[in-house]
C-alpha positions in Angstrom: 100.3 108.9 117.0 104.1 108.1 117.2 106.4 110.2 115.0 110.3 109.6 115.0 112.1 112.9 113.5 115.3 112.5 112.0 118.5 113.6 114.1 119.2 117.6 114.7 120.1 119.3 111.0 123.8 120.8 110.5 123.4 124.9 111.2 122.8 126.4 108.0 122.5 130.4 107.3 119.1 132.1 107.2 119.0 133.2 103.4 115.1 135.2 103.6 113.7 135.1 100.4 110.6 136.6 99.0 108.7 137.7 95.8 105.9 139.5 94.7 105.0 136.7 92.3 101.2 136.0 92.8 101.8 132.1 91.6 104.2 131.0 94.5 103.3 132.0 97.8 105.4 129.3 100.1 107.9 126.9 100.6 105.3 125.2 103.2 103.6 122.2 102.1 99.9 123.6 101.4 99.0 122.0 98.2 96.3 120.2 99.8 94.9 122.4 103.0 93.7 119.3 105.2 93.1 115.7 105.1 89.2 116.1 104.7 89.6 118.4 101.9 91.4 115.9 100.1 89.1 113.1 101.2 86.0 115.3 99.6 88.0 115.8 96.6 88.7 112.6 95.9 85.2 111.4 96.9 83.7 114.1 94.2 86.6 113.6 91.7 85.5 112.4 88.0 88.8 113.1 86.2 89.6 110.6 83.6 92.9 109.0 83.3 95.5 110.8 81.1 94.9 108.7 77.7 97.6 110.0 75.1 96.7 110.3 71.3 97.1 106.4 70.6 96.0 103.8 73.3 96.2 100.3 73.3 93.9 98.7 76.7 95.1 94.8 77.5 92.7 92.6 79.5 92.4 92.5 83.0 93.8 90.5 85.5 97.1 89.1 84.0 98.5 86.1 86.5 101.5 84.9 86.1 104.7 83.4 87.7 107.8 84.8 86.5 109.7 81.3 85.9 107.0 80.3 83.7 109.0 82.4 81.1 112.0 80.2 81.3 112.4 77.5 79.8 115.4 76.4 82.3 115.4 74.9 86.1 115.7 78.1 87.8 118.5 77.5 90.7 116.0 79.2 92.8 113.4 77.2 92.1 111.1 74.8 90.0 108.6 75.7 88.1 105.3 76.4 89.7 103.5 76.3 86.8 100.8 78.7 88.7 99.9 81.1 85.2 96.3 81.1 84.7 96.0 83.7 81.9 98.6 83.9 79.3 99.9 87.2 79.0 98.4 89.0 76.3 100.6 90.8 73.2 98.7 94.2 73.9 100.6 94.4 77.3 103.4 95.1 75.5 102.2 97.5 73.1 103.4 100.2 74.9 102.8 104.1 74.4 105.8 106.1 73.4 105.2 109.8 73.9 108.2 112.6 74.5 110.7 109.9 73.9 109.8 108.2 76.9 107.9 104.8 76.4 104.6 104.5 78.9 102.5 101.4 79.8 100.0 99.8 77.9 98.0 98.3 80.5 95.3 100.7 81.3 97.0 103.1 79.0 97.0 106.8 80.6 95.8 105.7 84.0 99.5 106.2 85.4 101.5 109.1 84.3 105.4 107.9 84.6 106.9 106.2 82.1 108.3 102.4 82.0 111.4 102.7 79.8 114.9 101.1 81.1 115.7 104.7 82.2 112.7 104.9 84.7 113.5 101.4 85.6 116.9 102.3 86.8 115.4 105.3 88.5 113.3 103.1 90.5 116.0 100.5 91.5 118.1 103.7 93.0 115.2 104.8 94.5 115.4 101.3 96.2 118.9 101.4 97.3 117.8 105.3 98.8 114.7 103.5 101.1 117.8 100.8 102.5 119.9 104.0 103.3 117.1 105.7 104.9 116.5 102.8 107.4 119.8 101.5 107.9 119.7 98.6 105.0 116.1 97.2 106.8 113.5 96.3 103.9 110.5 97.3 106.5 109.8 98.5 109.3 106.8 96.7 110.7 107.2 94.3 113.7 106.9 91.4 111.9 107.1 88.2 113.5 109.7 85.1 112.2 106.9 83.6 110.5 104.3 84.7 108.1 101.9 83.2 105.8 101.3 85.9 102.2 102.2 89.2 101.7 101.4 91.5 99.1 103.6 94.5 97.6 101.3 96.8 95.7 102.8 98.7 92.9 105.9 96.5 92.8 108.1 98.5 89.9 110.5 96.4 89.2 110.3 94.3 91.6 113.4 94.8 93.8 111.9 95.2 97.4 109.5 92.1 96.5 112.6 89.8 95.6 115.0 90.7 98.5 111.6 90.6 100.8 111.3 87.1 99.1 115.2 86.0 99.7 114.8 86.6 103.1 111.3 85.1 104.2 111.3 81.9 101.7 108.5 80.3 104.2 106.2 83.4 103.4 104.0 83.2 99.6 104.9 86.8 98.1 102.8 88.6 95.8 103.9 91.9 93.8 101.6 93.5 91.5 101.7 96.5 88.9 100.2 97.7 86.0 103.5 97.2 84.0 105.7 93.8 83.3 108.9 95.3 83.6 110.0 92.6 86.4 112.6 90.2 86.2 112.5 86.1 85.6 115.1 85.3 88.0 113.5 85.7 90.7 112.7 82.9 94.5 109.6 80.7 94.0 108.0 82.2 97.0 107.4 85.4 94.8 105.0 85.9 92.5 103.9 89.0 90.3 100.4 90.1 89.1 100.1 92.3 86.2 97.3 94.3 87.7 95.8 97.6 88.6 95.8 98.3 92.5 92.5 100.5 91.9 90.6 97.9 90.1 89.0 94.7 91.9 92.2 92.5 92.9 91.6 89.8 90.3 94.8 87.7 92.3 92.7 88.1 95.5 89.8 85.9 93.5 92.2 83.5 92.9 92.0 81.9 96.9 89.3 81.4 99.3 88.3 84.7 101.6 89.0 83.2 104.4 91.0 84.6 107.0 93.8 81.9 106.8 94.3 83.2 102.9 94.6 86.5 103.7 97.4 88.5 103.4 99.5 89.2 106.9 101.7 91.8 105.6 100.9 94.8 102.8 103.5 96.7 101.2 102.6 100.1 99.3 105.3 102.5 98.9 105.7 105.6 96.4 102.3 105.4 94.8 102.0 109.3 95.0 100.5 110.3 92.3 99.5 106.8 91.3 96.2 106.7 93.3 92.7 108.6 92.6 91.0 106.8 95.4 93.1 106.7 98.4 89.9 105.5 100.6 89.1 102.5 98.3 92.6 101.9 98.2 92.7 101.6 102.0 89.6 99.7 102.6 90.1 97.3 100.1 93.5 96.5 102.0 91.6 96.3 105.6 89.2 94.0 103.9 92.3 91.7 103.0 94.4 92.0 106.3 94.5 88.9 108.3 94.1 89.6 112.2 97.0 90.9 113.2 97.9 91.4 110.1 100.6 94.8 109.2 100.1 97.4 106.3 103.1 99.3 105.7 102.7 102.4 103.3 106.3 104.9 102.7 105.7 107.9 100.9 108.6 110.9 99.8 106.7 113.9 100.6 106.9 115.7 97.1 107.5 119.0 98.4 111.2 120.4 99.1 111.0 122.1 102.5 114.0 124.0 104.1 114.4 125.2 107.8 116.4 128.3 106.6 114.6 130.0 103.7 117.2 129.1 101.6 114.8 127.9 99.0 113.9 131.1 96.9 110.2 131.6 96.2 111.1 132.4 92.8 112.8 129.9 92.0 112.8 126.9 89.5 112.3 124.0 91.7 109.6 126.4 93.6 107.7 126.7 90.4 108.2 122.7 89.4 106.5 121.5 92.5 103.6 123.9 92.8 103.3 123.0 88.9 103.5 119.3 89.0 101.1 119.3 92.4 98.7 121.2 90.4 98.7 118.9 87.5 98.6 116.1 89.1 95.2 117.4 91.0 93.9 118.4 87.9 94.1 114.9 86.6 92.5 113.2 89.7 95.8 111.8 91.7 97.3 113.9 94.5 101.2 114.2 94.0 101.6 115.8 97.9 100.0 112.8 99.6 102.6 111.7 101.9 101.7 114.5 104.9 97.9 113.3 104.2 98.1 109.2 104.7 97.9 109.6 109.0 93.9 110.6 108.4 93.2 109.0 105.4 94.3 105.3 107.6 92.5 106.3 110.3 89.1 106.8 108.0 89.4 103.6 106.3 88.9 101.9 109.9 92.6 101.4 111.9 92.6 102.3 115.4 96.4 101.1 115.6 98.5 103.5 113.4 102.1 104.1 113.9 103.5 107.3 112.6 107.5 107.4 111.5 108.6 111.0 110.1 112.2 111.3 108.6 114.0 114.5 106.7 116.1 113.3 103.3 118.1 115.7 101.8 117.7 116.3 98.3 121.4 117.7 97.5 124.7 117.0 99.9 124.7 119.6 101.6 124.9 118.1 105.0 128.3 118.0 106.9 127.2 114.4 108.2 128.9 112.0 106.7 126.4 109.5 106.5 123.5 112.2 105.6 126.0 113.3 103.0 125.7 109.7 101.6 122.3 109.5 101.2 122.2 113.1 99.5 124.0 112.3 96.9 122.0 109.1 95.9 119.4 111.3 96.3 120.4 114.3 94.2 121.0 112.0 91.5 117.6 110.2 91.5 115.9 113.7 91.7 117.7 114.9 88.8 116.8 111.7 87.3 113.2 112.1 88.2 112.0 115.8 87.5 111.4 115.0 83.9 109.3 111.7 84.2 107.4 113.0 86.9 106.9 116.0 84.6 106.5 115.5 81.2 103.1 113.9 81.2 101.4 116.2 83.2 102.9 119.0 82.2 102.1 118.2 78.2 98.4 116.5 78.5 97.0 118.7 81.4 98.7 121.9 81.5 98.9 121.8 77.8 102.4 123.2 77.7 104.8 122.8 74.7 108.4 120.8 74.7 110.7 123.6 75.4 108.9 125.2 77.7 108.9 122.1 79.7 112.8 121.6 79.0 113.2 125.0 80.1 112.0 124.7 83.6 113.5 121.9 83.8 117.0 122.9 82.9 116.8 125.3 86.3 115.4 122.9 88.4 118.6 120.4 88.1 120.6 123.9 88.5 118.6 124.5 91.9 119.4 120.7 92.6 123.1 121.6 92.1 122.8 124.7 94.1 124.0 123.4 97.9 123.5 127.2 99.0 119.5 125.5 98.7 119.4 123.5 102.0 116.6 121.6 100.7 115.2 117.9 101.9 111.9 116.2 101.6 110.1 114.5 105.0 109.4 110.4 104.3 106.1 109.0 106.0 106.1 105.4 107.1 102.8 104.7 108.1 102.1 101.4 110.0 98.6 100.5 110.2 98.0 97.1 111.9 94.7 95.1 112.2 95.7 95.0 116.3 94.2 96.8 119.1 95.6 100.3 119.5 98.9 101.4 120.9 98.9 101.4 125.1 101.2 104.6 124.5 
């Protein structure tokens, strides 16, 4: 295993903290104690998704190519006419619970929402993965040319298009369970309403052989998406071509410090030993990022690369260019605590509206507090049907 750690941090002081409070015990990342206890648990899981009070489940398998839906010459490209299933009305019959507005595909099986505010969310998320790697949309050592790649859990689409714009030789395909993409888009790119978990209906769609698999396969922020890591994993071996390149990026959700400066006690404490045990509860580890190493080396790769980085969560960094990145950062965490919450906090742990509210009015004053000298570690993981490393 490689790992790459982020540059030496700026001195902070030591601020101990510590409390008698029998719910939080550290600011270490436990949540999950190994990589085969979370492999058994999700091997002997038989939680079902979080349904809310009203569902509405579309058909599977939804194809479709974005330009289909205009009825103009795109000036990126003609129509492909490739749609084999007409979207369906029930995929837009979507679920609106705590004000947010949820999917309706597979209704419950996911537990963020799909409004325009989570939609923004996710572009800044984005624009935080091109500050992290200095503007590069992957890291695997692809070559000039490739055949298909696939971008699993695609959002709204963002990484798939500029990934498009820049490889127009290479037939993209970007899946999720929600069609929240837009219709400007290259013709190399294609989107599959679909769920990752389920039997890749798009896979059906060409032969098995080797020359239509995929070369390159992008996952990236599916914690707390997944209950079956291992299928997950295998299913994507079963699809790499030979020397083919899997790239999974995961935020560790846990807020770590190297000073202590995180108090045991407080708010944000509480929020992610709350949201990590909801999320367990309903069958989808939240804290999977430090867990991905052993779960890729299980489903069958020999040849895994390991990056590691620290991202600040507030800008408290003197670095200018860490400093930067903070502040994109601190706003899309204050943006995200209540998407990532509400669900899982209101169907599992059964609490009420302002108690939610509540915790989460401290946590954005924790986010605020730059005494907290908090950041989260990011996992690249670059698994690659190749023979193993020679060092």
């Amino acid at each position: 295993m490689v790992e790459y750690t982020h540059p030496a941090w700026p001195d902070a002081p030591n601020n101990n903290n510590t409390t008698n409070d029998p719910l939080i015990a550290s600011t270490s990342t436990p949540i999950v104690t190994d990589s085969n206890t979370l492999i058994n648990n999700i091997n002997n899981n038989n939680n079902q998704p979080l349904i809310a009070d009203t569902t509405t489940i579309a058909p599977t398998g939804f194809y479709y190519n974005p330009q289909d839906d205009d009825d103009n010459d795109s000036a990126l490209g003609e129509d492909k006419a490739s749609s084999t299933t007409s979207l369906g009305e029930s995929i837009f019959n979507y679920q609106y619970e705590n004000g947010r507005r949820y999917h309706a595909f597979r209704a419950g099986a996911y537990p963020l929402p799909n409004d325009e505010l989570e939609q923004d969310r996710m572009d800044m998320q984005h624009h935080i993965y091109l500050l992290l790697f200095g503007g590069e949309l992957y890291r695997a050592p692809l070559p000039p040319k490739i055949n298909k790649a696939l971008d699993i859990g695609c959002g709204t689409g963002l990484w798939a298009i500029d990934f498009a714009d820049t490889r127009p030789d290479t037939q993209v395909i970007a899946t999720d369970l929600s069609y929240i993409q837009p219709t400007w888009v290259p013709p190399n790119l294609t989107f599959e309403i679909d769920d990752a978990e389920s039997d890749w209906s798009f896979v059906q769609l060409s032969s098995s052989s080797d020359a239509q698999k995929f070369d390159y396969i992008h996952i990236r922020s599916m914690a707390g998406s997944i209950a079956d890591w291992p299928r997950l994993l295998s299913r994507a071996y079963n699809n790499l071509a030979p020397g083919g390149w899997i790239e999974l990026t995961e935020f560790e959700t846990w807020a770590s410090t190297d000073d202590d400066s995180l108090p045991l006690n407080s708010a944000y404490h509480e929020y992610q030993v709350r949201l990590c045990e909801a999320a367990a509860s309903f069958g989808k580890e939240m804290n999977i990022a430090p867990h991905i190493y052993n779960l890729v080396r299980n489903a069958g790769f020999a040849n895994v690369r390991e990056e590691v980085q620290k991202c600040p969560l507030s800008p408290w960094p003197k670095d200018s260019r860490l400093k930067e990145l903070a502040m994109y950062m601190n706003l899309q965490m204050m943006e995200s605590i209540e998407p990532y919450g509400l669900a899982l906090f209101s169907r599992v742990l059964k609490w009420d509206t302002p108690r939610i509210y509540a915790l989460l009015d401290g946590v954005r004053r924790d986010l605020k507090n730059l005494n907290y000298h908090m950041y989260s570690r990011v996992y690249v993981l670059l698994p690659s049907a190749l023979f193993p490393f020679d060092g």
